[in-house]
Backbone as a printed PyTorch tensor [residue, N CA C, xyz], in Angstrom:
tensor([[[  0.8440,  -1.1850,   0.0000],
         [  0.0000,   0.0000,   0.0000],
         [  0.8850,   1.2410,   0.0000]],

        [[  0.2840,   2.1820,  -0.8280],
         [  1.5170,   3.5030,  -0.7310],
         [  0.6970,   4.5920,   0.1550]],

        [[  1.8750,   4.7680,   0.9540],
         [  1.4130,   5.3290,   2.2130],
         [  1.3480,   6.8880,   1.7930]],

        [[  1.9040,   7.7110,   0.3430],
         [  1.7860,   8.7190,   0.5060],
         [  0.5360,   9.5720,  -0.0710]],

        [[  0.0160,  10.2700,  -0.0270],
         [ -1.5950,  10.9580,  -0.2790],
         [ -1.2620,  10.8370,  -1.8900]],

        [[ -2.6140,  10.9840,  -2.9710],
         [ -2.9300,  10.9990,  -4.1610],
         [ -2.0350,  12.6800,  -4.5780]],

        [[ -1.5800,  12.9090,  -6.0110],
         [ -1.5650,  14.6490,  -6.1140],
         [ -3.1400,  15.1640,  -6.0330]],

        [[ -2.7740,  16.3430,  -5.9820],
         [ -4.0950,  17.4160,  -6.1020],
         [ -4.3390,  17.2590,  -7.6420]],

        [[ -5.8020,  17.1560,  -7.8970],
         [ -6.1420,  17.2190,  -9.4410],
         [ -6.2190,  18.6590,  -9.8590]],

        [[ -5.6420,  19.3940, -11.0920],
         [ -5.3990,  20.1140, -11.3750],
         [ -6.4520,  21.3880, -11.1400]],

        [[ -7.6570,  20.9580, -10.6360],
         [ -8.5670,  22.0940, -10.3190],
         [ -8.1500,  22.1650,  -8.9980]],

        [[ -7.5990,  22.1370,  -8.1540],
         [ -7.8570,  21.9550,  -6.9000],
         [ -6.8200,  22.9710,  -6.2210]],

        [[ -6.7020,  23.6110,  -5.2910],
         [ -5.6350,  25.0200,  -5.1180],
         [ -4.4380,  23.9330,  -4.1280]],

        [[ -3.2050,  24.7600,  -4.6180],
         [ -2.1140,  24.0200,  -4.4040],
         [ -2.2250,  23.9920,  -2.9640]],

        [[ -1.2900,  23.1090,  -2.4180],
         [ -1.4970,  23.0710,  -0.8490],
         [ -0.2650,  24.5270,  -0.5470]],

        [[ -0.2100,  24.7890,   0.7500],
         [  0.3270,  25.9720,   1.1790],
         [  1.8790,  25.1820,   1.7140]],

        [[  2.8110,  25.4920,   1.9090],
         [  3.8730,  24.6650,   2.6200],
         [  3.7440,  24.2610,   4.0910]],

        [[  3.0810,  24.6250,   4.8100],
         [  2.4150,  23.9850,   6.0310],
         [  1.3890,  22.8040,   5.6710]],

        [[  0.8890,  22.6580,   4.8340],
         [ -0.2540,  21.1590,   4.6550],
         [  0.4860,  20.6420,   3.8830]],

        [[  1.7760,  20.6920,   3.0920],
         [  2.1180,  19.5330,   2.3560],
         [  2.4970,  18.0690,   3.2370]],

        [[  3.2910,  18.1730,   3.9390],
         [  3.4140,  17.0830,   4.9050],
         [  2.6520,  16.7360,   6.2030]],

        [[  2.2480,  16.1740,   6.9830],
         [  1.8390,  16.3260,   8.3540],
         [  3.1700,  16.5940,   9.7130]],

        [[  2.1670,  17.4590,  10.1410],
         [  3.2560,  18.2810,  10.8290],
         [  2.4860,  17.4180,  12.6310]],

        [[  4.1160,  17.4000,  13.2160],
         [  3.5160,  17.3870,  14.6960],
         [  4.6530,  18.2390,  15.0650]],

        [[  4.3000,  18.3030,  16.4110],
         [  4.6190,  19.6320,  17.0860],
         [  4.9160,  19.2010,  19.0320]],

        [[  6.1140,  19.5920,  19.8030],
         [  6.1790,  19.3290,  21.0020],
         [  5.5960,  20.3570,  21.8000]],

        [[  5.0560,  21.9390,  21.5860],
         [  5.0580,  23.0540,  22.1610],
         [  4.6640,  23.7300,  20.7590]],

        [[  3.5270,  24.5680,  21.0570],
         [  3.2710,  25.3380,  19.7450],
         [  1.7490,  24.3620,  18.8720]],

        [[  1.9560,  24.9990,  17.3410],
         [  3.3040,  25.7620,  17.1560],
         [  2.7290,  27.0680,  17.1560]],

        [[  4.0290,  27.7480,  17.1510],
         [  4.1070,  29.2460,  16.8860],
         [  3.7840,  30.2950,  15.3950]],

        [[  3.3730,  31.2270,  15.3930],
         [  3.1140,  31.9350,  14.3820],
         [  4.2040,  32.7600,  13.8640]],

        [[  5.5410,  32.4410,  13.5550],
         [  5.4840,  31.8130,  12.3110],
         [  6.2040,  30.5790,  12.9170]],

        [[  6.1440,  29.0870,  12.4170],
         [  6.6120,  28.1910,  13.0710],
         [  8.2210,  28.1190,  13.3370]],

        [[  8.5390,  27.6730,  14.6660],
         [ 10.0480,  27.7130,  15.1550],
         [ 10.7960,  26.7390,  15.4080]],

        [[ 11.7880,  26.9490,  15.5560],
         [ 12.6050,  25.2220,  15.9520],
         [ 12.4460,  25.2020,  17.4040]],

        [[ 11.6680,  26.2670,  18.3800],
         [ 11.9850,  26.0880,  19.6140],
         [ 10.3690,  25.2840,  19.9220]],

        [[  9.2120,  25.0220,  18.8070],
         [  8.2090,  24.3610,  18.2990],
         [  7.8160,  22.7470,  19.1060]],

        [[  9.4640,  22.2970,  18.2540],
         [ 10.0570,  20.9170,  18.2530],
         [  9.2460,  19.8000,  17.0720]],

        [[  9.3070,  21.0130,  15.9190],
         [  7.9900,  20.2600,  15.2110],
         [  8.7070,  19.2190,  14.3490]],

        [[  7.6070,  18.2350,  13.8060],
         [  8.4610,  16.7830,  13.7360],
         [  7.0660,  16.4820,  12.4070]],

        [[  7.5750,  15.3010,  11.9010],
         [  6.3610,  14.7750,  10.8010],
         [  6.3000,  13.0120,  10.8710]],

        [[  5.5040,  12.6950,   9.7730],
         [  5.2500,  10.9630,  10.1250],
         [  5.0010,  10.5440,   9.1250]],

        [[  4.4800,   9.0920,   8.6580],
         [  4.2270,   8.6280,   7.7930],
         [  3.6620,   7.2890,   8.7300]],

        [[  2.4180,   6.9320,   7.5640],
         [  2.4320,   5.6250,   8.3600],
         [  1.7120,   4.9280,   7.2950]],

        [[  1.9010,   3.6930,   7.2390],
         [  0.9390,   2.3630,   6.3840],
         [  0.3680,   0.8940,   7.0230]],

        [[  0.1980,   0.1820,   6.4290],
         [ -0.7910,  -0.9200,   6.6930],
         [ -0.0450,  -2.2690,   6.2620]],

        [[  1.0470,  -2.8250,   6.8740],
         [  1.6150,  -3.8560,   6.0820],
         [  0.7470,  -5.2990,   6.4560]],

        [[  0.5310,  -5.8040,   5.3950],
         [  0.1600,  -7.1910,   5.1690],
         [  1.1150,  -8.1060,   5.3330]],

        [[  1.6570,  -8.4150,   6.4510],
         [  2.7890,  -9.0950,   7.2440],
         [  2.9520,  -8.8640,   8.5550]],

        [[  2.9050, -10.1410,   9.7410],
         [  3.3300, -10.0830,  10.9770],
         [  4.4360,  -9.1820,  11.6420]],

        [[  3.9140,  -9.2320,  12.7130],
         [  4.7360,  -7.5310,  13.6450],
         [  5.6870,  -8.0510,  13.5950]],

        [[  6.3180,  -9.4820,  13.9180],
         [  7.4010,  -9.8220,  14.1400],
         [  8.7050,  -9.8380,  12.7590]],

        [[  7.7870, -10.0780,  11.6460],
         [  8.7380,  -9.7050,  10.1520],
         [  8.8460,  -8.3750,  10.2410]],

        [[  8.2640,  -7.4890,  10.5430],
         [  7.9870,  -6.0920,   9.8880],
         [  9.3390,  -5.6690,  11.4630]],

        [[  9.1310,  -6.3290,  12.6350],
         [ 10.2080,  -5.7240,  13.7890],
         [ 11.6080,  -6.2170,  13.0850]],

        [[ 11.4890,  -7.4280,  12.0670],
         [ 13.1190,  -7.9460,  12.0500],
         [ 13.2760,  -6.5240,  11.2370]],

        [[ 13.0410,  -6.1030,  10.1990],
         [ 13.5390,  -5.1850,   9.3320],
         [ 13.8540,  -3.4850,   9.9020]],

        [[ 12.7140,  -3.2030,  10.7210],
         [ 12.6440,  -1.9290,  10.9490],
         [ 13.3450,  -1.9210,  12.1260]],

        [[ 14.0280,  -3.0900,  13.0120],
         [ 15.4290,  -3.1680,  14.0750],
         [ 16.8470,  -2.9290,  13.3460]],

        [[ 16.5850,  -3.2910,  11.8120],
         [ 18.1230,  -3.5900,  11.6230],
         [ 18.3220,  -1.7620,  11.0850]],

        [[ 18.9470,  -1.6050,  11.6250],
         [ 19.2590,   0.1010,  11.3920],
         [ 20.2180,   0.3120,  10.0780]],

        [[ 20.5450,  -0.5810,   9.5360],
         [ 21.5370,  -0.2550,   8.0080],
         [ 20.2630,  -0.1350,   7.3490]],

        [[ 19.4530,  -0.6330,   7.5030],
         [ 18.1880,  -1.2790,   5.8360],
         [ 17.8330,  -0.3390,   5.5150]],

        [[ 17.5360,   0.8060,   6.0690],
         [ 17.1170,   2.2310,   5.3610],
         [ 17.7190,   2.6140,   4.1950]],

        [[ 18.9950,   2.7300,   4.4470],
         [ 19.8610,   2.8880,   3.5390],
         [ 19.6250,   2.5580,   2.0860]],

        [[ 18.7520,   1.1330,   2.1040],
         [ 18.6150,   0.7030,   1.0170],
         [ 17.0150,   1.7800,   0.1260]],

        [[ 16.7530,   2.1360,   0.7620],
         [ 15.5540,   3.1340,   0.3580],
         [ 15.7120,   4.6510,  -0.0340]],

        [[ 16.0580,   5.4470,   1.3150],
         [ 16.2790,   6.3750,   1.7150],
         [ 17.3260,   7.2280,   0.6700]],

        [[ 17.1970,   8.2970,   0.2380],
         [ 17.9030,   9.1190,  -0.9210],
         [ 19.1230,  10.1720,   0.3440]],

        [[ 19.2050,   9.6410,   1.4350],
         [ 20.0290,  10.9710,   2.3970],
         [ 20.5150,   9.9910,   3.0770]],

        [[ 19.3910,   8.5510,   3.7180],
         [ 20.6650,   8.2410,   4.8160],
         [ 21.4560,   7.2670,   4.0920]],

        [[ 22.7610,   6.5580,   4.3110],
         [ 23.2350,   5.3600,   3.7060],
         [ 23.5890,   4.1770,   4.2700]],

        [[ 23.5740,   4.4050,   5.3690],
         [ 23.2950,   2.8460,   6.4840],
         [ 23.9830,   3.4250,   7.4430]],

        [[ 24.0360,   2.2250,   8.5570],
         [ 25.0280,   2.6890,   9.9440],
         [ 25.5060,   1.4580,  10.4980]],

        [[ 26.2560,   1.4290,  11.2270],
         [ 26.8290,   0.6500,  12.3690],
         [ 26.8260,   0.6650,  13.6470]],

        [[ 26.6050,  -0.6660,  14.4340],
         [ 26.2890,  -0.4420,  15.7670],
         [ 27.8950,  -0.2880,  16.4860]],

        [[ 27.8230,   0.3210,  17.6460],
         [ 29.2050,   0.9470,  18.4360],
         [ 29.4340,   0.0970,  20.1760]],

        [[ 30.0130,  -0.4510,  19.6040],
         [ 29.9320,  -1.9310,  20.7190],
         [ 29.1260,  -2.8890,  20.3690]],

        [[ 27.5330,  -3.0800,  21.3070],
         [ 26.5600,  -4.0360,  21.3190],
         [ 26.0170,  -3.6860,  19.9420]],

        [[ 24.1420,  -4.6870,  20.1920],
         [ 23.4970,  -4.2420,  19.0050],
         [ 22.4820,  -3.6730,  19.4610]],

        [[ 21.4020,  -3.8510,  19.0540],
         [ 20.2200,  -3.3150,  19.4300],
         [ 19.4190,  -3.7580,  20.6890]],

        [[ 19.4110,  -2.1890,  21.8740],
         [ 18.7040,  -2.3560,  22.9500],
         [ 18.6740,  -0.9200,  23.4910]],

        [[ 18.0780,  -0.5590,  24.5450],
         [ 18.0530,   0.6340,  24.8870],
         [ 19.0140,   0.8830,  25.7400]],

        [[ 19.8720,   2.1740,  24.6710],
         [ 20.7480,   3.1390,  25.2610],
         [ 22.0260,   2.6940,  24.1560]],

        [[ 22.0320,   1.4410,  23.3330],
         [ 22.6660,   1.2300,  22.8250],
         [ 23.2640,   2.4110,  21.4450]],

        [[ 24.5130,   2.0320,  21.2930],
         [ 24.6980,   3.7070,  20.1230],
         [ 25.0020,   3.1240,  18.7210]],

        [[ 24.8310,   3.9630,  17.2300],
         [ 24.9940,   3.6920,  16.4070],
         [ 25.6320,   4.8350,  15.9220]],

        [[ 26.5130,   4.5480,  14.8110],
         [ 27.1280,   5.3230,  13.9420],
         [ 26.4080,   5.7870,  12.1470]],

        [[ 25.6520,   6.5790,  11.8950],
         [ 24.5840,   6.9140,  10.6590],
         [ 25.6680,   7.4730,   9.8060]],

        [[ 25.5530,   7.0650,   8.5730],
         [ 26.5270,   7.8960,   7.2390],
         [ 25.1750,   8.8950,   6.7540]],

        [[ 25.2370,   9.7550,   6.1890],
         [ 24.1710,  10.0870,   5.1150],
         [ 24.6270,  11.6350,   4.1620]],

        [[ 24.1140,  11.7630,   3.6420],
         [ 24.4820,  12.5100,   2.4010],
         [ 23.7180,  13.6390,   2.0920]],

        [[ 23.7060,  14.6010,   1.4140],
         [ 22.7720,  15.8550,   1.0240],
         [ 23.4040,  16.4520,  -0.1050]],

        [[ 22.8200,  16.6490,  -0.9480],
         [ 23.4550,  17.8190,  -1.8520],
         [ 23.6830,  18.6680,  -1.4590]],

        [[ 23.4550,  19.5700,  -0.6560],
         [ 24.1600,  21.3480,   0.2100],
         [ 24.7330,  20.5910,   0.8930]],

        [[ 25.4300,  19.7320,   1.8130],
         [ 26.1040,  19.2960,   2.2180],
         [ 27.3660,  18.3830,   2.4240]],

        [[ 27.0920,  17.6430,   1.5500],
         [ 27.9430,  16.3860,   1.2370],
         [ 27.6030,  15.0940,   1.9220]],

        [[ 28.6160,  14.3840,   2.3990],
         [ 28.7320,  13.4830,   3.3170],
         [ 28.8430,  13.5540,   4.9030]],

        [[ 28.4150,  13.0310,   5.3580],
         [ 28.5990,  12.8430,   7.0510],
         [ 28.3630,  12.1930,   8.4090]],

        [[ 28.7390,  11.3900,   9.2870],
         [ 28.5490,  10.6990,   9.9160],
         [ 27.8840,  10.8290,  11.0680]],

        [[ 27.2770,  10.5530,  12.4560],
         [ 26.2180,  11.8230,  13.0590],
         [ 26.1040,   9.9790,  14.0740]],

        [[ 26.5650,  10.4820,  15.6200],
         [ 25.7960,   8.7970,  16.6130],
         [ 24.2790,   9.0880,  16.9060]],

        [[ 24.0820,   8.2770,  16.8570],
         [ 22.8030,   8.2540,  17.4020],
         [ 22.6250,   6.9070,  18.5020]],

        [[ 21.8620,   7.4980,  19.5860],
         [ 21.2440,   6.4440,  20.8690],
         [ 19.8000,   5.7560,  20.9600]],

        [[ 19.6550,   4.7270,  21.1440],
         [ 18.6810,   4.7020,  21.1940],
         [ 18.1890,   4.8150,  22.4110]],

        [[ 16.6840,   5.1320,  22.4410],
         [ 15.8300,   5.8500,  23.3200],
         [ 14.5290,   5.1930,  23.4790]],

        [[ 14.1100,   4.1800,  22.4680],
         [ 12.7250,   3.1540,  22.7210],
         [ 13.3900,   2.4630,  22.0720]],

        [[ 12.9680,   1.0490,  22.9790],
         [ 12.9680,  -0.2780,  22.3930],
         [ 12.4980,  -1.2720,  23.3380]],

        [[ 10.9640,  -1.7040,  22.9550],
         [ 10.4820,  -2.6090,  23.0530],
         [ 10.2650,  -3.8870,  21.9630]],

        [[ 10.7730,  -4.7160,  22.2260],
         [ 10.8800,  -5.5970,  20.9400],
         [  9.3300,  -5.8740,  20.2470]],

        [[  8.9870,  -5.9030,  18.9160],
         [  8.1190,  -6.1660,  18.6280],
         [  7.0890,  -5.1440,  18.1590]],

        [[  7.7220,  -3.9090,  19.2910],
         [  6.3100,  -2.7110,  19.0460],
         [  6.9410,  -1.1840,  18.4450]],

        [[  8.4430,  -0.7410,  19.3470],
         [  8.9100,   0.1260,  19.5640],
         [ 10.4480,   0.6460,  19.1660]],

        [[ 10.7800,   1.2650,  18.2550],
         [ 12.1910,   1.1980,  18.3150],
         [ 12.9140,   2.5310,  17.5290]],

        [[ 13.2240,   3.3350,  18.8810],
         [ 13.3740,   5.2910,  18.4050],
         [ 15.0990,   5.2050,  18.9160]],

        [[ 15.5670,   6.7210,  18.0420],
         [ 16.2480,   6.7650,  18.5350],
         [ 16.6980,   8.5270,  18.9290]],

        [[ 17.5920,   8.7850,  19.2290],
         [ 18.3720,  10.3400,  19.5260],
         [ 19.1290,  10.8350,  18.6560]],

        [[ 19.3870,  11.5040,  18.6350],
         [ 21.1070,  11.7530,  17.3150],
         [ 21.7010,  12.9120,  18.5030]],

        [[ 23.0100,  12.3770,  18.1080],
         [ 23.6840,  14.0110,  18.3660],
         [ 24.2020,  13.7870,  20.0940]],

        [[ 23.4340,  13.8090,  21.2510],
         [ 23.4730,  13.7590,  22.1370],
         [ 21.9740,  13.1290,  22.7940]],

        [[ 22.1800,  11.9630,  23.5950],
         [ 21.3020,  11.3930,  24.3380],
         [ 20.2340,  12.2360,  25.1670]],

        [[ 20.6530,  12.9270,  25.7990],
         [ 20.1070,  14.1740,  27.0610],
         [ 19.1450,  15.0130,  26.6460]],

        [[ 19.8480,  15.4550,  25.2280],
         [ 19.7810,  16.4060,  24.3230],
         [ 19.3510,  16.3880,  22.8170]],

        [[ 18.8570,  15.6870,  22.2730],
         [ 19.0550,  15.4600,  20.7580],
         [ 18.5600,  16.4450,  19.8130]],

        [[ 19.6080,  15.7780,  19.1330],
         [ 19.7070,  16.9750,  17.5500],
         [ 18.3350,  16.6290,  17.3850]],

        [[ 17.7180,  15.5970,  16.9150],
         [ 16.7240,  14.7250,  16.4210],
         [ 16.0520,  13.7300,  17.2450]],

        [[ 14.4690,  13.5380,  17.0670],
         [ 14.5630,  11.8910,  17.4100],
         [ 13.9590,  10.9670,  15.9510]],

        [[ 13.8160,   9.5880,  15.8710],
         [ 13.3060,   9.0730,  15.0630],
         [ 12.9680,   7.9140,  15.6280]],

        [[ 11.5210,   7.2460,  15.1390],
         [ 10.9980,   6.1350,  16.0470],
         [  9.6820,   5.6840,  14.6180]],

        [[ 10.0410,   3.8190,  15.1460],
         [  9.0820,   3.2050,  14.3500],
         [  8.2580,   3.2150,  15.3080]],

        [[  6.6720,   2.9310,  15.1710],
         [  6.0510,   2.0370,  16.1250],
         [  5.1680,   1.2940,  15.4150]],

        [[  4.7360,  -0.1480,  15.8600],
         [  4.4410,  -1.4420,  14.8860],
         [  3.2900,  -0.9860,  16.0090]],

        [[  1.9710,  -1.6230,  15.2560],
         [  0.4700,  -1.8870,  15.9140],
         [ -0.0750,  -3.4270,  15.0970]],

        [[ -0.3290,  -4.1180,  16.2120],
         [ -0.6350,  -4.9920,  15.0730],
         [ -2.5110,  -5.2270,  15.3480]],

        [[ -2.7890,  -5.2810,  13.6000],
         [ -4.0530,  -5.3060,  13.2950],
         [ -4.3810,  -6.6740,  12.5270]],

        [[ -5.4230,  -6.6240,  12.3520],
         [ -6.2320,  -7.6210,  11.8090],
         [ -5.3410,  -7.8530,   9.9320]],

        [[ -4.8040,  -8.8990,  10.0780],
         [ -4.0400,  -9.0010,   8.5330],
         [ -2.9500,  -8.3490,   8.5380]],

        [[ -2.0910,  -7.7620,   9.8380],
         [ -0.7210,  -7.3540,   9.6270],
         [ -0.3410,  -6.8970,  10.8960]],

        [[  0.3970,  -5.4230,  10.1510],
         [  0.7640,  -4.6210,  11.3980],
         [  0.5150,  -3.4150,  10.6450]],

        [[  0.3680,  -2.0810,  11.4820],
         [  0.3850,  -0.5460,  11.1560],
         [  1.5450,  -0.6050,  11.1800]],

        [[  2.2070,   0.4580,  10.7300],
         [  3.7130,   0.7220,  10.6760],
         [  3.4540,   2.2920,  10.8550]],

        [[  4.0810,   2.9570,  11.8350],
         [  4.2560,   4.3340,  12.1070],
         [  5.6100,   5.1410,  12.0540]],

        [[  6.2890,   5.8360,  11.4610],
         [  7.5130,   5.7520,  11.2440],
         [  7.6820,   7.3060,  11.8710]],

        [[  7.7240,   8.3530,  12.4690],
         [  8.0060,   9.5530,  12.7780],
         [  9.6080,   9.8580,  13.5000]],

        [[  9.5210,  11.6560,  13.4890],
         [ 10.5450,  12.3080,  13.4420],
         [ 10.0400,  13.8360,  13.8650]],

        [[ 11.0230,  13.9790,  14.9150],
         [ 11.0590,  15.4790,  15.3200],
         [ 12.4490,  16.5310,  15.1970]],

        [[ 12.3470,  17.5870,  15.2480],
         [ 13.5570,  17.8880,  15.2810],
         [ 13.6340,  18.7110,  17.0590]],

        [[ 15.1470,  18.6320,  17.3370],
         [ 15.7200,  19.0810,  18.7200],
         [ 15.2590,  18.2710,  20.0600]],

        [[ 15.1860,  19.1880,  20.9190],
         [ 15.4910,  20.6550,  21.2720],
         [ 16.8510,  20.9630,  21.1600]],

        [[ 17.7340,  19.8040,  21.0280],
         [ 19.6160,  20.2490,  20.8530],
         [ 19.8030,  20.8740,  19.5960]],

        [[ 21.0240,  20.9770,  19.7530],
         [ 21.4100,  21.7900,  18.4250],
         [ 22.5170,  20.9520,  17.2490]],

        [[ 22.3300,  21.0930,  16.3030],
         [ 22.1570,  20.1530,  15.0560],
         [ 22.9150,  20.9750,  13.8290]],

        [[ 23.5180,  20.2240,  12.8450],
         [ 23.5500,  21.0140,  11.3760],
         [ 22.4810,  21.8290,  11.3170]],

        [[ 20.7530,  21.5460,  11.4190],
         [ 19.5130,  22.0670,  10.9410],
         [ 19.6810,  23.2750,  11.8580]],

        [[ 20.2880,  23.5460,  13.4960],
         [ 20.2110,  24.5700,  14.3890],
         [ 21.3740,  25.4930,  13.1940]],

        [[ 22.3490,  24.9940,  13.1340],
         [ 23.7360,  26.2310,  12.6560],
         [ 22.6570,  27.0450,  11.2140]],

        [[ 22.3810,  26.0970,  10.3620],
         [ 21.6930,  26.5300,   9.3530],
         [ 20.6990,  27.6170,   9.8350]],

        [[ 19.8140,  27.5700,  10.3410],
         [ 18.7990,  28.4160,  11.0240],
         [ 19.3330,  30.0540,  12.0300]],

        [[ 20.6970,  29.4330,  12.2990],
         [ 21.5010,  30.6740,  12.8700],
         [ 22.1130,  31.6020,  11.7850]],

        [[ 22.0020,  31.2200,  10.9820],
         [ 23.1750,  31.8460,   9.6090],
         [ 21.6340,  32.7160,   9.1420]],

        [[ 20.4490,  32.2460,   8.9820],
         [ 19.5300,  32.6980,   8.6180],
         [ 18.1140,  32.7970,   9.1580]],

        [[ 18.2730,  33.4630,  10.3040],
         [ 16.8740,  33.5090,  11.4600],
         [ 15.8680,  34.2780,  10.8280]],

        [[ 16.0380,  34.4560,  10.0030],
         [ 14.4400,  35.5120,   9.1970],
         [ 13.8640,  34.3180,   8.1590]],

        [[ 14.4790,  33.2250,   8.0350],
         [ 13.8040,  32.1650,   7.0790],
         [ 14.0600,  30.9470,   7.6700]],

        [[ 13.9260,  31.0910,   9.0200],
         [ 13.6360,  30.1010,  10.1610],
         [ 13.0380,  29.0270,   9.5930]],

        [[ 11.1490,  29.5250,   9.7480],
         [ 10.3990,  28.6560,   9.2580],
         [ 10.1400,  28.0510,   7.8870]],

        [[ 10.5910,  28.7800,   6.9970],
         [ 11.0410,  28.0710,   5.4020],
         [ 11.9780,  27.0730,   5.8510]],

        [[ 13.3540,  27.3170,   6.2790],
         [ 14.4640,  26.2910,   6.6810],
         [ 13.6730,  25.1300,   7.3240]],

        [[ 12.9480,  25.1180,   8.1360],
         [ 12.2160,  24.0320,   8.7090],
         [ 11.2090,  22.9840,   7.8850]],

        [[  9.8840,  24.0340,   7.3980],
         [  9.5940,  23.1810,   6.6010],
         [ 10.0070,  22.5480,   4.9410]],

        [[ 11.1180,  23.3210,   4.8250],
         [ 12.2320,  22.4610,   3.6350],
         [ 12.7140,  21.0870,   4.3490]],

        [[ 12.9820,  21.3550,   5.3410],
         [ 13.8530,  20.1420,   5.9530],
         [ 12.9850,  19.2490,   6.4020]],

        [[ 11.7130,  19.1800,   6.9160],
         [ 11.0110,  18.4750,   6.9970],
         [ 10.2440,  17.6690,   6.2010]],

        [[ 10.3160,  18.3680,   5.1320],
         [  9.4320,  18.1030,   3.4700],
         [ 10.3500,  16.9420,   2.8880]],

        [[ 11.9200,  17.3000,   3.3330],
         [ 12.7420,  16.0480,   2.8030],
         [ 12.7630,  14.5830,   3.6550]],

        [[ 12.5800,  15.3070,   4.8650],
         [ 12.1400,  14.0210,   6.0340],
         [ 11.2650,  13.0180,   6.1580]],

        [[ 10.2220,  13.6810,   5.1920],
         [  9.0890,  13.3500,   5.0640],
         [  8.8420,  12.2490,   3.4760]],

        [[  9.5530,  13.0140,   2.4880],
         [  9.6890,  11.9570,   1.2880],
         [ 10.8780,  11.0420,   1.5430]],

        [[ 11.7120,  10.9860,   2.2000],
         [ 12.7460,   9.6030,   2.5860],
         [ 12.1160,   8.4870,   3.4770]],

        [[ 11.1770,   8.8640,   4.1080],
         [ 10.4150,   8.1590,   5.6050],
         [  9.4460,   7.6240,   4.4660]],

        [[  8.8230,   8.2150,   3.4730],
         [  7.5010,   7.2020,   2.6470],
         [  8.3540,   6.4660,   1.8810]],

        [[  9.3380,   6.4740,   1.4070],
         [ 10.1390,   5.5720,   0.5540],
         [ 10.5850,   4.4110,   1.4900]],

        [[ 11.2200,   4.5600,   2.9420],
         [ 11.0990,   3.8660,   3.4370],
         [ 10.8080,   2.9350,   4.0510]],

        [[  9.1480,   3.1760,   4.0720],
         [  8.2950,   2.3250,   4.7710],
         [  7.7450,   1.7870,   3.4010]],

        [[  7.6140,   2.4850,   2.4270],
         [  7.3200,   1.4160,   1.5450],
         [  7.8290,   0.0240,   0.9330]],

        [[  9.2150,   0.7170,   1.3970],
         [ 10.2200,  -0.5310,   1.1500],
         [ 10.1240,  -1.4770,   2.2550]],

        [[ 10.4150,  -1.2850,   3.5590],
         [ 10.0880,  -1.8620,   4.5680],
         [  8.3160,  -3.0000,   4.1950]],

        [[  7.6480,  -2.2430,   3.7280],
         [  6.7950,  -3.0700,   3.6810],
         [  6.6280,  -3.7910,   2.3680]],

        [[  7.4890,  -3.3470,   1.0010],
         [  7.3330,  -4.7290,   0.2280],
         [  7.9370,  -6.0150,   0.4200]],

        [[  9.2580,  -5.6680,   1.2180],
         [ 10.1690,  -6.4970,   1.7360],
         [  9.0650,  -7.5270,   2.8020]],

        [[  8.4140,  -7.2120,   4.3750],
         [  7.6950,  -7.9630,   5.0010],
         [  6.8050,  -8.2980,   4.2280]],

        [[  5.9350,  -8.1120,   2.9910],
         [  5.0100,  -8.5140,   2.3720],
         [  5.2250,  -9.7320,   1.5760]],

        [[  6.9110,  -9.1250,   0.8710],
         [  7.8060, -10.5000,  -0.5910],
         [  7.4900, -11.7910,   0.6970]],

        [[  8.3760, -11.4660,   1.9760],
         [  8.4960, -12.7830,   2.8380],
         [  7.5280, -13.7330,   2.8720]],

        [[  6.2580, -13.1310,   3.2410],
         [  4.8810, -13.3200,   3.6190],
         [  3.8520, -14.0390,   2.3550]],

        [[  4.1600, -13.1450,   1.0580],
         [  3.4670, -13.8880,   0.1820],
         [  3.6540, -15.3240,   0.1190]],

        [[  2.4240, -15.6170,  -1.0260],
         [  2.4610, -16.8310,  -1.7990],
         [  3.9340, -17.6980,  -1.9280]]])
């Protein structure tokens, strides 16, 4: 199932840059929206495959990579996957280049739950978190992302240019947002290939 909305049919008035993605928000948001907000976005679908296929894939933290147009996989830093455990993320940008960025994890319940931090544990640049629901003929798959309250590449960027705050934000979120539906789509043809016929 493709988790991302139909286009607008050509009669229909373009969306504004606040409704293109779904927006969540920790505080706020504010008029005009801020990073001090903590606003974050999601994606979610309906996989036709058990929680437990859909947890092997969306635990292994390289597999994105295989989807995702920014991140390119990672490595775990000691152990593997559990809470508090750390990983090492590569990922890429055109205004940016290349770059490597730890991230902690912060949920993990096997089966249902599995987020993590970037940047600093206490503090994070970011968070990012699956959460599996399981329904009748599968599982939901919920995939979201916030940004801060720490400070991040996305904070320096926003300092260089505080009058296009909220453009900087929802650009960066808009890209957050088309890597996360590619992802879960992949995530779910993969638990689906297993599962079929």
């Amino acid at each position: 199932m493709d988790p991302s909305p139909p286009p607008p049919a050509d009669d229909r008035p373009a969306l504004s840059p606040i409704d293109e993605v779904p927006l969540t928000f920790a505080a706020g948001p504010s008029e005009p929206i801020g990073f001090a907000d903590g606003p974050g976005t999601w994606v979610e679908v309906d996989v036709a495959a058990p929680p437990e296929r859909v947890w092997a894939l969306v635990s292994d933290i390289d597999l994105p990579g295989r989807f995702s147009a920014e991140f390119l996989g990672a490595t775990w830093v000691g152990g593997g996957p559990g809470l508090g455990a750390a990983f090492v993320g590569r990922n890429t940008h055109p205004n940016v280049g290349e770059w490597e960025i730890t991230s902690f994890v912060d949920a993990y319940e096997p089966g249902r739950t599995f987020g993590w931090a970037t940047v600093d544990a206490a503090n994070p640049g970011s968070r990012w978190r699956y959460d599996l629901e399981p329904i009748d003929g599968g599982t939901r798959l919920r995939f979201s992302t916030s940004v801060g309250p720490g400070p991040s590449f996305l904070t320096m960027v926003i300092d260089q240019r505080p009058d296009k705050e909220e453009r900087i934000l929802l650009r960066r979120l808009r890209e957050h947002h088309a890597n996360m539906v590619r992802t879960v789509a992949g995530i779910a043809a993969l638990a689906e290939a297993e599962t079929g016929p």
